[in-house]
Each structure stands twice: as C-alpha cells, then as structure tokens.
C-alpha positions as CSV (number, residue, x, y, z in Angstrom):
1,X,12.8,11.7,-0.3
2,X,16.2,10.8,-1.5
3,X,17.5,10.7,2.5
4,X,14.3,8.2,3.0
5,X,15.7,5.7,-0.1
6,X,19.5,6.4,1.2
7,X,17.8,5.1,4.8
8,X,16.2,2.2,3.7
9,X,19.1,1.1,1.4
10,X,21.4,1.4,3.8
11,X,18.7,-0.7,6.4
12,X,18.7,-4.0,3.6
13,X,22.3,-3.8,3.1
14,X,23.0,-4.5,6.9
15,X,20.3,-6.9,6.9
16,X,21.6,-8.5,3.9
17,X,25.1,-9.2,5.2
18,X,24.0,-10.3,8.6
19,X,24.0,-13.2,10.1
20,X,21.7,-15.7,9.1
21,X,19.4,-17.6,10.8
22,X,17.0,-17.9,13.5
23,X,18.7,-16.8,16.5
24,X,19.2,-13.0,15.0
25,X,16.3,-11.3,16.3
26,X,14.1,-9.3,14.6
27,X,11.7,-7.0,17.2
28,X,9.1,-4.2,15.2
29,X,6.9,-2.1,16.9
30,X,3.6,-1.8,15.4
31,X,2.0,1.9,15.8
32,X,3.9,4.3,13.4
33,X,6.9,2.4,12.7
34,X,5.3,-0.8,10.6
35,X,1.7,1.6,9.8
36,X,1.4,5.1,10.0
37,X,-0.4,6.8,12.8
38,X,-2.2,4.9,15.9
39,X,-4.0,1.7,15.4
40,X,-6.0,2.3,18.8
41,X,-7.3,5.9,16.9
42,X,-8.9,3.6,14.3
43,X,-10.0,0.7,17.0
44,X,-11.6,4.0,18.8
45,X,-13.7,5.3,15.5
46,X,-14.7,2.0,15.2
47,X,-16.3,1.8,18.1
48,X,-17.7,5.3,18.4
49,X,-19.1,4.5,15.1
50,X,-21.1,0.9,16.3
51,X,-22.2,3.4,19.4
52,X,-20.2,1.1,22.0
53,X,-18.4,3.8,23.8
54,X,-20.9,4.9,26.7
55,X,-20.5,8.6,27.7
56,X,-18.6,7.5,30.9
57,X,-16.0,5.7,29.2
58,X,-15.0,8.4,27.0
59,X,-15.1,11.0,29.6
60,X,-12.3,8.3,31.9
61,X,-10.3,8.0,28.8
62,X,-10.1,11.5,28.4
63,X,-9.0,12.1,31.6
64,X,-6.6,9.3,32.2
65,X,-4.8,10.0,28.9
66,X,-4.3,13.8,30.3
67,X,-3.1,12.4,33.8
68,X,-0.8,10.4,31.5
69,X,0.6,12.8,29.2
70,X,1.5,14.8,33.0
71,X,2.6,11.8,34.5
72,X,-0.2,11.5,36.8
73,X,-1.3,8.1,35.1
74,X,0.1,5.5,33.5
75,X,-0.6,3.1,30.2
76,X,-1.9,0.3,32.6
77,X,-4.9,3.3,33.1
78,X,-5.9,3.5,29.7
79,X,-5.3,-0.3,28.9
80,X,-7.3,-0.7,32.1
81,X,-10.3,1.2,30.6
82,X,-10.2,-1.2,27.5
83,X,-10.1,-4.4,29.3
84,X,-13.2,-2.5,31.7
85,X,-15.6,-2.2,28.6
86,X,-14.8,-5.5,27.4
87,X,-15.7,-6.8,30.6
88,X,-17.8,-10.3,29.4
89,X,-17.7,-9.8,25.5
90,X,-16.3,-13.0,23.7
91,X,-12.2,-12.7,22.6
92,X,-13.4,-14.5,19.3
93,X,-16.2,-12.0,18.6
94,X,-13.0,-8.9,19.4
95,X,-11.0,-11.2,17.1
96,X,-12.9,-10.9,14.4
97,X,-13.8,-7.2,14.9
98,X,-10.3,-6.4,14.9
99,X,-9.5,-8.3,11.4
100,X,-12.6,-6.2,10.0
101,X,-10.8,-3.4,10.8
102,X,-7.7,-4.4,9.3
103,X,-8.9,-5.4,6.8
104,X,-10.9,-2.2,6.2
105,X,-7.9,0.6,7.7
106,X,-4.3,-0.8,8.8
107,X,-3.9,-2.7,5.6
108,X,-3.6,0.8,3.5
109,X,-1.4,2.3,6.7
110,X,1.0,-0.3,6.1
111,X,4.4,1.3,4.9
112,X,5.6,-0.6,2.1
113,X,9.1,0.3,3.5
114,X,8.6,-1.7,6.3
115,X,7.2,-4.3,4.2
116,X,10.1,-4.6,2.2
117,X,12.5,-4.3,5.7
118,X,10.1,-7.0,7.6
119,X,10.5,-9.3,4.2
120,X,14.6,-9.3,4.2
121,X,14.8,-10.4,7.4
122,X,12.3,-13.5,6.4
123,X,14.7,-13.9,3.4
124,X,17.6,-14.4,6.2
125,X,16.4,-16.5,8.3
126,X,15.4,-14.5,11.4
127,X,12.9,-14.9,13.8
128,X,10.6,-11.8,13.3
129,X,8.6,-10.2,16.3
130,X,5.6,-8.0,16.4
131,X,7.0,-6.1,19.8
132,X,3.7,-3.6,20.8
133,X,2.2,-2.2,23.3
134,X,-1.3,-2.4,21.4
135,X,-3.4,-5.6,22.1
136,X,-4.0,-8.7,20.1
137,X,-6.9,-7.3,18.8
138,X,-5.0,-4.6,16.6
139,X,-1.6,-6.4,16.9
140,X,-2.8,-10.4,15.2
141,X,-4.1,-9.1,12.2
142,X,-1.1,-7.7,10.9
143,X,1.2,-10.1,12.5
144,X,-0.6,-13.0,10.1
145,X,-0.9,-10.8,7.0
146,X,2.9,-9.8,7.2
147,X,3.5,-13.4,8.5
148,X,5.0,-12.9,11.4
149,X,5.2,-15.5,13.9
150,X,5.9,-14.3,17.2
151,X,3.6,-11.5,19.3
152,X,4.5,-10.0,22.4
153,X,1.3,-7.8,22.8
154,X,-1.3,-6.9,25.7
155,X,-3.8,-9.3,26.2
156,X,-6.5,-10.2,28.8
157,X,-7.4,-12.8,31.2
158,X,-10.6,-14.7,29.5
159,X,-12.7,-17.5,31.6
160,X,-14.2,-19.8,29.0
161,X,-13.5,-17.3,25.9
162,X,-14.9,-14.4,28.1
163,X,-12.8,-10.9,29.1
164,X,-12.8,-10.9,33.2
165,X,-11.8,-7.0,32.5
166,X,-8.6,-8.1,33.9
167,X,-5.1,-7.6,31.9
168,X,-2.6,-10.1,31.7
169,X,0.9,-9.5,33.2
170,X,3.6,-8.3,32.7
171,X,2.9,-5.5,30.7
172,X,4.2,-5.1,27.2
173,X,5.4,-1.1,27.5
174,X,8.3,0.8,28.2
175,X,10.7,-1.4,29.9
176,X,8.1,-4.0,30.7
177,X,8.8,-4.2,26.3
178,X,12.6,-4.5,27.0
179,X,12.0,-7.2,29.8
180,X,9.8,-9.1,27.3
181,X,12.3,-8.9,24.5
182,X,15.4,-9.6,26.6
183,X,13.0,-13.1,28.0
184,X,12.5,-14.0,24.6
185,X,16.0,-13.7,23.1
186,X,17.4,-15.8,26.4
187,X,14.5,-18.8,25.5
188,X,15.2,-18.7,21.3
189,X,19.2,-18.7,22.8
190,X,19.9,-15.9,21.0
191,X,22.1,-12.5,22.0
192,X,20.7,-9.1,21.6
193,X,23.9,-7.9,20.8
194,X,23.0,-9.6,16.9
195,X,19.0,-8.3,17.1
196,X,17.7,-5.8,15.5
197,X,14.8,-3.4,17.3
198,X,12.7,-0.7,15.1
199,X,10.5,1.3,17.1
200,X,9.3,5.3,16.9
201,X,8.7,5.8,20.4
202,X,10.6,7.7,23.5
203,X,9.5,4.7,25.9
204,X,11.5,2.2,23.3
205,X,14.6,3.7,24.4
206,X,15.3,0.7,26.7
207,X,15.6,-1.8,24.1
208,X,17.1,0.2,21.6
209,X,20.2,0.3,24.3
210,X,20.4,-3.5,25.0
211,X,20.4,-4.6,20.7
212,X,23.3,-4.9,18.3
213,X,20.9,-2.7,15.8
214,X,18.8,-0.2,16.7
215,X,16.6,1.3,14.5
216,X,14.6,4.1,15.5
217,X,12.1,4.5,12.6
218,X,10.3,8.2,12.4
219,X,11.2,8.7,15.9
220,X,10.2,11.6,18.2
221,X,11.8,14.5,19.5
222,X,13.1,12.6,22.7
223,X,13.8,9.4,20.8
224,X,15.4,11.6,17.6
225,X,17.6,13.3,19.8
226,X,19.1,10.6,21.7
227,X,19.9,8.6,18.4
228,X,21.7,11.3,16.8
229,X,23.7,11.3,20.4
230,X,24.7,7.4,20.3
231,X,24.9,7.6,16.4
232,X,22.1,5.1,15.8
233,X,20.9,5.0,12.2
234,X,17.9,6.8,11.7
235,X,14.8,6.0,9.3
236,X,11.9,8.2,8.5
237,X,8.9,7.3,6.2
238,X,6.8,9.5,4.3
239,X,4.7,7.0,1.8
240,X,2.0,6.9,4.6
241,X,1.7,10.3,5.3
242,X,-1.2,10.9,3.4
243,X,-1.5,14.6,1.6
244,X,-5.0,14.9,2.9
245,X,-8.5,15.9,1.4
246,X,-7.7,19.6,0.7
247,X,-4.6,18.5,-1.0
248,X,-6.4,15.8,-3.0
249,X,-9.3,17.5,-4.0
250,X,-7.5,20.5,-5.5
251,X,-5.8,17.6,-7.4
252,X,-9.2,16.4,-8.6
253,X,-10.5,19.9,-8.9
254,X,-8.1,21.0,-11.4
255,X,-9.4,19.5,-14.2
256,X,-11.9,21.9,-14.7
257,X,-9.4,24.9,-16.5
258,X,-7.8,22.6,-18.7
259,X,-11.3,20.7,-19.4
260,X,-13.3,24.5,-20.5
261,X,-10.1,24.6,-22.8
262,X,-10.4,21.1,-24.3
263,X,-13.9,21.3,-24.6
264,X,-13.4,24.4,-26.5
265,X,-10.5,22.8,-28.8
266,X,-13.6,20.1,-29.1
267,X,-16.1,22.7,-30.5
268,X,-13.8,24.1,-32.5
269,X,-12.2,20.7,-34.3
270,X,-15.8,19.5,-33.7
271,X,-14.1,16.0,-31.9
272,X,-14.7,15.3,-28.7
273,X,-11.4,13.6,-28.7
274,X,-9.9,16.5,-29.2
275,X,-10.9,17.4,-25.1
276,X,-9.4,14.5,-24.0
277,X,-6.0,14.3,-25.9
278,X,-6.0,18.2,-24.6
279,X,-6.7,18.0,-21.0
280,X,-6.1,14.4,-19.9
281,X,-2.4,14.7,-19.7
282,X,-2.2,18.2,-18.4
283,X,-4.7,17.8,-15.6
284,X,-2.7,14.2,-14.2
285,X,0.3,15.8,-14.6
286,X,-1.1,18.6,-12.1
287,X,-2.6,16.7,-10.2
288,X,0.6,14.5,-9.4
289,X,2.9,17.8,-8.7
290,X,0.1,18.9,-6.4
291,X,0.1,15.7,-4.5
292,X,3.9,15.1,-5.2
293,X,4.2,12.6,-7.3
294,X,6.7,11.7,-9.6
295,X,7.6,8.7,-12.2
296,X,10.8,7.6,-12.8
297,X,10.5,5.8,-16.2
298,X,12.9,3.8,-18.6
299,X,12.0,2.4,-21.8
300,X,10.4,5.8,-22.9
301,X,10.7,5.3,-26.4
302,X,8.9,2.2,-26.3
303,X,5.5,4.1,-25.7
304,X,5.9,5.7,-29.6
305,X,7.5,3.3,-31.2
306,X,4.2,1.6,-32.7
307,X,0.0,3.2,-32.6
308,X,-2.0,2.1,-32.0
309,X,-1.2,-0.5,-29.5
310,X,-2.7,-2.5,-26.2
311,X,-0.6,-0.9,-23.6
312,X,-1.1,-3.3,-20.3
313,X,-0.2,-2.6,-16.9
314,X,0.1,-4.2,-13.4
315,X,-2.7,-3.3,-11.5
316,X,-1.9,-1.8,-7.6
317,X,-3.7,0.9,-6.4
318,X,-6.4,3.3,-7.3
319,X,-4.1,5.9,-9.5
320,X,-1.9,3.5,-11.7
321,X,-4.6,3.8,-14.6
322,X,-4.0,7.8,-14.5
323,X,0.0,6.6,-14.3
324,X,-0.5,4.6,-17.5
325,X,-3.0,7.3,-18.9
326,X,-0.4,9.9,-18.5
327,X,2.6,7.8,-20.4
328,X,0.1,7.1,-23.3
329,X,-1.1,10.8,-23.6
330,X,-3.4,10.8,-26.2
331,X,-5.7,8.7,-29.0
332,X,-6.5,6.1,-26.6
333,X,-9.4,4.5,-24.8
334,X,-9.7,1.4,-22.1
335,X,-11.6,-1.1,-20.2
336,X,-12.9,-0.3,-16.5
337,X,-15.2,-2.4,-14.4
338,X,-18.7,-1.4,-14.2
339,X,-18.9,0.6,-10.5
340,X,-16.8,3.0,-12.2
341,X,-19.1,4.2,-14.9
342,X,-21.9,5.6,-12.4
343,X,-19.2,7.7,-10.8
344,X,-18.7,11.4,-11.5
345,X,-15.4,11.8,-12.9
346,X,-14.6,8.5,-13.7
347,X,-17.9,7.8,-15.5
348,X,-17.6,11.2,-17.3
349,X,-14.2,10.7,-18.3
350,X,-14.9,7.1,-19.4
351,X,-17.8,8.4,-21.6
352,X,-16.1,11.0,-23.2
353,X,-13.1,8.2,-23.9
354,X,-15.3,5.5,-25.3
355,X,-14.5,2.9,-22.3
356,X,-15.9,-0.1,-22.2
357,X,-17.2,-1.0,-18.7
358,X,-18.1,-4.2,-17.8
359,X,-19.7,-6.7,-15.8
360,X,-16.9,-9.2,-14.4
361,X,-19.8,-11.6,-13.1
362,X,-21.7,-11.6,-17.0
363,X,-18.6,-12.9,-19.0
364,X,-20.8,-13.0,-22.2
365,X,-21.7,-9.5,-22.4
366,X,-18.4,-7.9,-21.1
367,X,-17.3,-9.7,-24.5
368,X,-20.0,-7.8,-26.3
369,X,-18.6,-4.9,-24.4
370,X,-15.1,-4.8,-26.0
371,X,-16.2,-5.1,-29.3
372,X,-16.8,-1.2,-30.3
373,X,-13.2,-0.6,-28.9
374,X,-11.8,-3.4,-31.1
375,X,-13.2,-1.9,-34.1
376,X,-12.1,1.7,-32.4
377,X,-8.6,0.2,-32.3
378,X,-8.9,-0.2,-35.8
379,X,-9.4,2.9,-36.7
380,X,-6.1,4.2,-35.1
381,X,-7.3,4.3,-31.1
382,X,-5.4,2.3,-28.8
383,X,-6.7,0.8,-25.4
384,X,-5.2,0.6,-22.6
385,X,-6.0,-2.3,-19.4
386,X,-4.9,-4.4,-16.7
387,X,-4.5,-8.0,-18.0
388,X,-4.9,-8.8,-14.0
389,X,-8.5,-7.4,-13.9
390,X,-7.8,-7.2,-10.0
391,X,-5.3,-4.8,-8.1
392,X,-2.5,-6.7,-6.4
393,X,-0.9,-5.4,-3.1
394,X,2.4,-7.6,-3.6
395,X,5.4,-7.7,-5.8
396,X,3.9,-10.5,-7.2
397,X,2.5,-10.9,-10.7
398,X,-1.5,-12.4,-11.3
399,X,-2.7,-14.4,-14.0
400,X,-3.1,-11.9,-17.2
401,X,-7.0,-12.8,-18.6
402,X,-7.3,-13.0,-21.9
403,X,-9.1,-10.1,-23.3
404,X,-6.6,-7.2,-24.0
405,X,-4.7,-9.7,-25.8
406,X,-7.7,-11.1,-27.8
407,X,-8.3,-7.0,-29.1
408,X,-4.5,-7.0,-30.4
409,X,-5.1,-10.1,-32.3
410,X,-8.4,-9.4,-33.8
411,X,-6.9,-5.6,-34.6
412,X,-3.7,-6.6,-35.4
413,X,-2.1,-4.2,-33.6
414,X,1.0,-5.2,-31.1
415,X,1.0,-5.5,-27.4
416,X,3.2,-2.7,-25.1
417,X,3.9,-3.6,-21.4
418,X,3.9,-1.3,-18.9
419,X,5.6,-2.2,-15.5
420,X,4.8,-0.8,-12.7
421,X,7.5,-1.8,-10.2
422,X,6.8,0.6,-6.5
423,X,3.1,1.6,-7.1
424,X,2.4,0.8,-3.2
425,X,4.8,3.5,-2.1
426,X,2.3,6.3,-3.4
427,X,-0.8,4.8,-2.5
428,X,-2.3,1.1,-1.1
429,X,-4.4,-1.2,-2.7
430,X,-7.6,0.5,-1.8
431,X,-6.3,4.4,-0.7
432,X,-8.5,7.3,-1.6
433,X,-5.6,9.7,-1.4
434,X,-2.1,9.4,-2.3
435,X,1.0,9.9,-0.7
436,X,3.9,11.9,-1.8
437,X,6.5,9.7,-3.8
438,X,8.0,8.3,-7.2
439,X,7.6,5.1,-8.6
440,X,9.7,3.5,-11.1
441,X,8.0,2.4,-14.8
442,X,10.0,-0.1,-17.3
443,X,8.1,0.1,-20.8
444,X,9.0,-2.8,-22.8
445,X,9.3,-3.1,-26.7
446,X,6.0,-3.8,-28.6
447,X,5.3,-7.4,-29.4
448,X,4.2,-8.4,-32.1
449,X,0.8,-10.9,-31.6
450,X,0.6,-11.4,-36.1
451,X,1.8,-14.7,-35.3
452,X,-0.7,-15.6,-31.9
453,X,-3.4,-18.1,-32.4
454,X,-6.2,-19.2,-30.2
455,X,-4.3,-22.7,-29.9
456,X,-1.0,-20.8,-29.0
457,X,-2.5,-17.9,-26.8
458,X,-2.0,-19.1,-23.4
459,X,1.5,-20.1,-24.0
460,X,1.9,-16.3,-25.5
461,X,0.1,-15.0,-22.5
462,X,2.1,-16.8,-20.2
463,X,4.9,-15.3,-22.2
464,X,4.1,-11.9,-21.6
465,X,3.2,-12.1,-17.7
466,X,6.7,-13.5,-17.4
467,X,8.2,-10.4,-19.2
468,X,6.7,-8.5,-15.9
469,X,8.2,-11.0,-13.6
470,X,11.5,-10.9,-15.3
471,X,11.4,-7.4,-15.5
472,X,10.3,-7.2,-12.0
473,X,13.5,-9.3,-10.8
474,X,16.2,-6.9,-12.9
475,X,15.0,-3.6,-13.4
476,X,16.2,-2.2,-17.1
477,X,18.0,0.7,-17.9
478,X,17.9,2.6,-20.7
C-alpha cells in the first residue's frame, strides 16, 4: 500500500514539473490501467444477459481467443467476430448501449489513481488520449466522463448509421497503437520524447520504447520484467481490486457474535441502546480489518469535545456512513433515505437506532420524520447525516440541505464536521464491496449554531460547506 502512494506521488511530481502545454502528450490505455479488469468482459455479460450472443458466436470466440493466446490467431479475429454480429445494428443504438453500461459497471472500475493522474495532466495543459484497443463502444463513455478529448480506438465502417461488419483500418493494437500514437504526436507537432504512455499490457511495449515517460501501470509478467530491465517507473493499483463476496460477506456476517452479546448487555440494562453502543463499533471495526480497511484521522479530539452533537459528513460511497458511525461510537442515531429501511441489516440496524428514514420526493413529511430525533437529541442522542443528501464521486463539495442544521438549532446542540477526503479509493459511488485501502478523515472543532437564525442560515450553511472545501484544499494536522 505504502509502495502504491510512493508510486503515484512520485507519478504527480513529474507531471507537475513538466512541461506545460498542449504539445506534451498524454496516451492511457483503457482496460486495467484507467479501470480495473476487461471492459469487453462486461460488454460480453451484457450481451449474454439480453440473449444476443447466438450459440455460434460464442463457440468462434472461444476458439479464436485460444488460437490467439497460441498464436494461431490474431486480435483482428476476435474484433472480426464483434464487428460480424453487429453486422446491420444502428452505431447510435451501440452508443447508447455502451453508456448504459458505463454507466451501470466501468464507472465503479475506475481507479481513482488514475483519476487523480488523468486530472494533473489537465491541470498542465496536455493533450490527453484515450489510446485502446477496445472499441468506441466501451472506449467514448469514459473518454467524455473523464473528459478526455482525443480517442484512438477500434471502430467500424457504417453506411448510413449501419455496421457493414467491416473494421476500420489501421488497427489500434500492438504496434498498429504505436503507429497511431507516433501519427498523432507528428500532426499536434509534438515529440514523444516529452509524452507520457501508461499502459498494463505486453503488446504496449512499442510505445513505451519511443516516449520520454513510460509508465507501465499494473503491468504483466512480460511487460513487469522488461521495465525493471530499462528502469522505467512502475505503478501498481490495488483500490479496484475488489476483496470479493466471500470476503465481504464474512464482513457483514460478523455482526452476529458481537450482536447475541449486545443484545444480551440490552436484556440485562433493559436498553436496547445498550446493543448498539456494544456492537456497532466492534462489528465495523471487524468488518474493515477483514476487508482491509483503514482510517487515517486527524482532529480526533474533536469527536468528544461536545455531546451530543450533529456530526455531518461528505457523502461518497456506500460505507462512509459505517466510517462516520465508527468515529462517533456510541449514543447516536441518523437520517437514511427510505429504500434503506426495508433492507435487512440496514433496516434492522436503523430500527434498533431510532433512524429517521425518509421520503426525498414528500418534503412535508420527511420534516415530520426528523422530529422524534430532535427531541431524541435532546435528551442526550446525537445524529449523524449527510448535509449533501446525495453521494458525490468527485473531490468536489454539494450544496449542504438544510435539515441537520435545522435539528442543531432547534436542540441547541453544536454542529461537528466530518471530512472525508479519499473515500473513492476504498469503494465507488455505487460499489457493493470494498476495496482494500485507507482514507484520510479531518474532524473539525464543534460550532456553535446558539447564534444561527432562520434569516442568517444559509449564509451559516454556506459557512460550513466551505469549511469542507477549505479543508479539502489543505489537509490539517494535528
């Protein structure tokens, strides 16, 4: 883990103090160096799963890929097969299937790594390339979500919007990549000798010769071997590599010891809050060493320094509400949108915890929903929320809504922020599992809302969401 920071350190340093401008170069390969694993796997399941491979295409794609992998066939075999079945289907229609599945996959294999890499070289100037032997299909999603500009991809020969089953030349593989690279530098007049090239793949050895700075990223054996030979700088990734359903579900599943002892500490103190200040903790902090997680967090104190309070946090993934749970520990409840209180755990949890779910779309009676937990919050409980309702995939900061701040007031309790600065690198917006990894948490000093009125509690607001972006911008210490 600490190699993988030291990596991509090292990579936004030299990007940093490069050149600036257009004519540096910028090439990425798309399948496991910008997302994890094989974007045609996906575009494959896809398909099997709208019934629109026919039993003779799979059996031909099986065989061709073993001719391949013995050098009996080529890629041009298996594209081949591709722009075959596509023969007479509409590129709009393959368009749009292709952002579906973005937008339903490749968004949460995105390694925010890359993300940050592909981002500093915006930040200089450079002309960015998606360089990839996948087609436009797979490839012009994520080249306009990441905004990239430029594509060099496979593509086919359409008459009147319709595949021929024909692929357009030259290829974009192996060298045919290089030769597409090297034609693109000459017409943008820039020199290869100042681009940059991050690939994972033995056939990108070409290219990776003819740049200023190569950058084989999780490379294979082949690949691995030859950098280590020519000394080029080597980046591997793990925040992808997702620990799996076993791993995850003996995360889940190991609530149940500590939740027979709670619920016996319940029986015993007769207060069902005496389960959850017992086993919440405990079972996230298993469950994060199981699927190795960790939190790096400054501003510790902060979390005891006044109860109850709101704590609020920046909403990213599916696992930062357990983060936040877990630096809170205990006498708390919170506010979850209503899909969550019909399932299992979270539902039972929530119960057990008082939280208020409620309806986004039926704003007058998620304002009826809040009020038992006000007048819990009164009583000595705090809440905990996400101001931006929403989870947000960016380093960016959403409009806070009013209603965690509107509890403080009408409690009078204070207000803690909890930032959340590299949620993404342990799990994506919308990820079931999570990866291995740690991500850094500022808590920032209570504040004090005695003084807030309804005329003054935008401007407050506003206040607070620019503590995050501040905060955001230079990370604390303690």
């Amino acid at each position: 883990m600490i190699q993988t920071e030291q990596a991509l350190a090292s990579t936004l340093r030299t990007i940093h103090t490069s050149q600036t401008g257009p004519s540096v170069c910028a090439f990425f390969d798309l399948d496991g160096t910008i997302i994890a694993g094989f974007s045609a796997a996906h575009l494959s399941k896809q398909r099997l799963k709208n019934k629109e491979i026919s039993l003779q295409e799979f059996l031909r794609t099986i065989n061709t890929a073993i001719n391949t992998a013995v050098g009996k066939a080529d890629f041009e075999d298996l594209l081949q097969i591709g722009a075959d079945a596509w023969k007479g289907r509409c590129h709009l229609d393959l368009m749009t299937m292709g952002e579906l599945l973005f937008n339903k996959k490749i968004i949460n294999l995105i390694y925010p790594e890359m993300r940050k890499i592909i981002k500093a070289h915006q930040q200089q100037g450079h002309t960015v390339i998606l360089s990839s032997s996948a087609t436009c299909y797979q490839a012009d999603p994520i080249a306009r979500f990441l905004g990239i500009e430029h594509v060099l991809c496979n593509r086919f020969i359409l008459d009147d919007d319709l595949l021929t089953g024909e692929l357009a030349k030259p290829l974009i593989w192996g060298k045919g990549k290089a030769q597409a690279a090297q034609r693109f530098a000459e017409q943008h007049q820039s020199q290869l000798r100042d681009c940059f090239f991050y690939a994972d793949g033995d056939e990108d050895e070409a290219l990776m010769h003819l740049v200023g700075h190569p950058r084989p990223t999780n490379p294979g054996k082949q690949l691995s071997r030859i950098a280590k030979s020519r000394g080029w700088p080597i980046q591997r990734f793990v925040s992808r590599k997702n620990n799996g359903a076993l791993r995850s579900t003996a995360g889940v599943m190991s609530i149940l010891p500590f939740a027979a002892i709670g619920v016996g500490l319940g029986l015993l103190k007769r207060d069902k809050r005496a389960i959850l200040n017992y086993a919440s903790p405990r079972w996230i902090d298993r469950m994060f060493k199981i699927n190795g997680v960790k939190l790096n967090v400054v501003g510790h104190k902060h979390l005891w320094a006044q109860r109850p309070a709101v704590f609020i946090f920046n909403h990213r993934n599916n696992y930062d509400a357990f983060m936040a749970a877990k630096l809170i520990e205990k006498d708390f409840t919170g506010v979850g949108k209503k899909e969550l209180e019909d399932h299992w755990l979270t539902g039972t949890i929530g119960k057990l915890a008082d939280v208020a779910f409620i309806d986004r779309a039926d704003s007058k009676a998620s304002v009826e929903a809040l009020k038992p937990i006000e007048e819990l919050a009164r009583k000595g409980i705090s809440i905990c929320l996400a101001p931006e309702g929403n989870r947000v995939d960016t380093e960016l900061v959403g409009d806070f809504k009013k209603g965690g701040f509107r509890m403080a007031m009408a409690a009078g309790i204070p207000v803690v922020p909890i930032v959340f600065r590299n949620a993404e690198m342990i799990a994506a917006r919308d990820a079931a599992v999570m990866s291995p990894g740690t991500v850094d948490v500022a808590v920032l000093p209570p504040i004090s809302v005695e003084d807030w009125t309804l005329d003054t509690l935008e401007q407050k607001i506003n206040e607070v969401r620019q503590q995050y972006i501040d905060t955001l911008t230079n990370w604390p210490t303690d």
